[in-house]
C-alpha positions as CSV (number, residue, x, y, z in Angstrom):
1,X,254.6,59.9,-95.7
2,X,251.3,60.5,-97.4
3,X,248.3,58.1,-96.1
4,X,247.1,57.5,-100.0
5,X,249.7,55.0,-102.0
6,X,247.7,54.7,-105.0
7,X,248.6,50.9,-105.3
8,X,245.0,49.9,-104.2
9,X,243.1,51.8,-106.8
10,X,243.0,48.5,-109.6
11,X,241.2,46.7,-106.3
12,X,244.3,44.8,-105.0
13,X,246.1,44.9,-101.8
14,X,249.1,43.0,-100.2
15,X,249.7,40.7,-97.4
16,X,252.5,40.3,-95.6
17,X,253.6,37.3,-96.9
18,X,254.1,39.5,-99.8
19,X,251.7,38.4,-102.5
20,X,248.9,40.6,-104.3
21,X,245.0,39.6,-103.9
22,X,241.8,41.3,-105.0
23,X,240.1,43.4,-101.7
24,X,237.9,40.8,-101.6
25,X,240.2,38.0,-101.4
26,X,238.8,35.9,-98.0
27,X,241.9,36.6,-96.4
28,X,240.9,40.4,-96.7
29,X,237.7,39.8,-95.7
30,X,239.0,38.2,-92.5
31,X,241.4,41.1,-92.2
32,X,238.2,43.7,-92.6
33,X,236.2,41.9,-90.2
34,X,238.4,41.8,-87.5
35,X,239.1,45.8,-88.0
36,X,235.7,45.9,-87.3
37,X,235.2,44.5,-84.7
38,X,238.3,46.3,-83.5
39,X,236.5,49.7,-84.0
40,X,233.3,48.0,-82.2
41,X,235.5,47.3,-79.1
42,X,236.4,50.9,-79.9
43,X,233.3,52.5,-79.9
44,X,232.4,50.6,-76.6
45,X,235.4,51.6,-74.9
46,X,234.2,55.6,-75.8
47,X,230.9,54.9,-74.5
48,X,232.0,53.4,-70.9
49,X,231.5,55.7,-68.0
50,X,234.6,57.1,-66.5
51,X,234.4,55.9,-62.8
52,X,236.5,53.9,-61.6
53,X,234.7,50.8,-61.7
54,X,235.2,50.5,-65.2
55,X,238.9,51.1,-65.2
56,X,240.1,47.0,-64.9
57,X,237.0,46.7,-67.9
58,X,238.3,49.4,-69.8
59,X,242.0,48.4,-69.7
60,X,241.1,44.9,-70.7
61,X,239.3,45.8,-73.6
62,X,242.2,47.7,-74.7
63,X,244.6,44.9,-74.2
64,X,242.0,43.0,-76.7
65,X,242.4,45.9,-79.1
66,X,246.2,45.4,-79.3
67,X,245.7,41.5,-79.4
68,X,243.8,42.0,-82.1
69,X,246.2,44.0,-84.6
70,X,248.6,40.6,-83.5
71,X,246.0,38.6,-84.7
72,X,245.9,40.6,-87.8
73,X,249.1,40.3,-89.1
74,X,248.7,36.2,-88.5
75,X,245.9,36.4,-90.5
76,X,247.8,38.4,-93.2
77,X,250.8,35.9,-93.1
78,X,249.3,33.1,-95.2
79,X,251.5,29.9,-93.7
80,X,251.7,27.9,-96.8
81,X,252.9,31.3,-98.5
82,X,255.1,33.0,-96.5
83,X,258.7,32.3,-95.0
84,X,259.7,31.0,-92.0
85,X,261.1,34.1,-91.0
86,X,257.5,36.0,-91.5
87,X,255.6,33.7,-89.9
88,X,257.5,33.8,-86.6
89,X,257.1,37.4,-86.9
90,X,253.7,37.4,-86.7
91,X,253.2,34.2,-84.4
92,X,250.1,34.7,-82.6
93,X,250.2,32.9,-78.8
94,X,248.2,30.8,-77.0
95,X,248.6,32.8,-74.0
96,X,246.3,35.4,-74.8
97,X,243.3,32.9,-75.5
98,X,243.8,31.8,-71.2
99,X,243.8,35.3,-70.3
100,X,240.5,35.7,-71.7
101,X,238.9,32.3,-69.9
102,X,240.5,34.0,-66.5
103,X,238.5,37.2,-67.3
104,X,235.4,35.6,-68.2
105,X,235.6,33.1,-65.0
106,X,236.4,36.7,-63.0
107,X,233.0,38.3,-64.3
108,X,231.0,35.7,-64.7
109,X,231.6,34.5,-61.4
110,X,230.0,38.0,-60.4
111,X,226.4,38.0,-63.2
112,X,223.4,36.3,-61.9
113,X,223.2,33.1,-63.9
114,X,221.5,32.8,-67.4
115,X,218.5,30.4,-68.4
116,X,217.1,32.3,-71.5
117,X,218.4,33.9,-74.3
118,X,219.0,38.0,-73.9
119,X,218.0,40.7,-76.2
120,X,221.3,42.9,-77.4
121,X,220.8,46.3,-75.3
122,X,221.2,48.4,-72.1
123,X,223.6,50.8,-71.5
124,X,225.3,52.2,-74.3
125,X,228.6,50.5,-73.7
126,X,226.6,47.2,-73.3
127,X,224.8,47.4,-76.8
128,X,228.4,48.4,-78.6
129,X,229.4,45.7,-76.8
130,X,226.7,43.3,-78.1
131,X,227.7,44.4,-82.0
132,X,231.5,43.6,-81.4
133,X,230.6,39.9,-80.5
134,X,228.1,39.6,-83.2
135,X,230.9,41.2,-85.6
136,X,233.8,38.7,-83.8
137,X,231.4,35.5,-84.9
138,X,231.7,37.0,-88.6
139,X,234.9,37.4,-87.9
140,X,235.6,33.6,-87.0
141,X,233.5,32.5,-89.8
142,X,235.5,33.8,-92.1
143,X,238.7,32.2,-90.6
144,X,237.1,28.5,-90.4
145,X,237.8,28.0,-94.2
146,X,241.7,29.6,-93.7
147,X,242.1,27.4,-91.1
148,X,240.5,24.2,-93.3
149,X,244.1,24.8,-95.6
150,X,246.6,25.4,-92.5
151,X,246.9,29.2,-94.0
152,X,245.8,30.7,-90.4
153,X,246.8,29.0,-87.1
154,X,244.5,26.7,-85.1
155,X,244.9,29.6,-82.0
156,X,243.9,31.9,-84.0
157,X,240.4,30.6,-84.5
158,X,240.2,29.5,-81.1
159,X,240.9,33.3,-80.0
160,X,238.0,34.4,-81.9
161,X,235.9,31.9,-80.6
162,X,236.8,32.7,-77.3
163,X,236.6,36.6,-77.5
164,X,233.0,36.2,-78.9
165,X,232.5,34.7,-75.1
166,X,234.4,37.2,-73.5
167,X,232.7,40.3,-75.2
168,X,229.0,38.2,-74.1
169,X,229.8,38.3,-70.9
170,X,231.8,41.6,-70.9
171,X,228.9,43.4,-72.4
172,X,226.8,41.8,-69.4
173,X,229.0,42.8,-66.9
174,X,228.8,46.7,-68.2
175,X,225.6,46.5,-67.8
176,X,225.4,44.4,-64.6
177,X,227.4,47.5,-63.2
178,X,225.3,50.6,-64.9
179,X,222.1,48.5,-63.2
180,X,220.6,48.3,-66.5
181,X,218.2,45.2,-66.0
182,X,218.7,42.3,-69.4
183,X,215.3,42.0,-71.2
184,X,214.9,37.9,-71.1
185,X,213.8,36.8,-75.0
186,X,210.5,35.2,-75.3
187,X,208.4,34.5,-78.5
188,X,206.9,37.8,-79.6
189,X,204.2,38.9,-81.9
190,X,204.2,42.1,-83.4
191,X,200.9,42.9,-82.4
192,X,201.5,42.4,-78.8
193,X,203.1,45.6,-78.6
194,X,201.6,47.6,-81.5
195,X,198.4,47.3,-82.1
């Protein structure tokens, strides 16, 4: 099976529900945003260090990965457009949104407590970290108005909203163990550093 089909070259693409939309269709650019932050998760999982302390981190964020191709196919599975059948297919759980409070009550429990804002950074890991959940609030911005017409399950924004805590903290937590300090945000001029 080749990887090119051709039928995306007039700028139109399928969902599963069947119908045809232009690339840029906003269920599309749900779609796109979540493969994003999919390959963001991605990237940070390259970038971890391979001792062993990572491993339950790592494992997790893999375990996201896969929820997130579930999520996917929800969000390609219009409900006002597609049959029952299809949509029970691609029924997307609450379950995983409780798994992800129980890991962010595990790690949090374990971060020394916030009471500023935090710049994005640190270890390498951390800072990929940091993109995903900037990319996951896109993501869940785009499915708020899918969501207004009952096209996308109510879960499925919640997991978004969720994740975007989860990665926070995650990306915390890498760094909390690679004992890279956060830099707290403060009101900053740019000659305070430059001139």
């Amino acid at each position: 099976m080749k990887i090119y089909t051709r039928t995306g070259d007039k700028g139109e693409t399928s969902l599963f529900a069947g119908k045809r939309v232009p690339k840029n269709d906003g269920f599309i650019e749900a779609l796109g945003t979540v493969d994003e932050c999919n390959s963001a998760l991605g990237l940070a999982i390259s970038l971890l260090p391979q001792e062993e302390t990572y491993t339950k981190t790592r494992g997790q964020l893999i375990a996201i990965q896969h929820s997130l191709f579930d999520l996917g196919a929800a969000v390609a599975t219009p409900r006002t457009r597609a049959s029952h059948a299809k949509i029970e297919k691609t029924r997307f759980d609450h379950d995983d949104i409780e798994l992800l409070e129980q890991w962010i009550d595990e790690m949090d429990a374990q971060l020394p407590q916030l009471t500023t804002f935090i710049l994005p950074g640190g270890h390498p890991s951390g800072a990929a970290l940091h993109m995903a959940r900037s990319i996951c609030r896109r993501a869940e911005r785009l499915i708020v108005p899918l969501t207004a017409h009952a096209d996308v399950s109510e879960d499925v924004m919640i997991y978004l909203n969720r994740l975007s805590d989860y990665i926070f903290v995650v990306s915390r937590y890498v760094n909390h163990l690679a004992k890279q300090p956060e830099i707290a945000w403060e009101h900053y001029l740019i000659n305070h550093c430059c001139s």
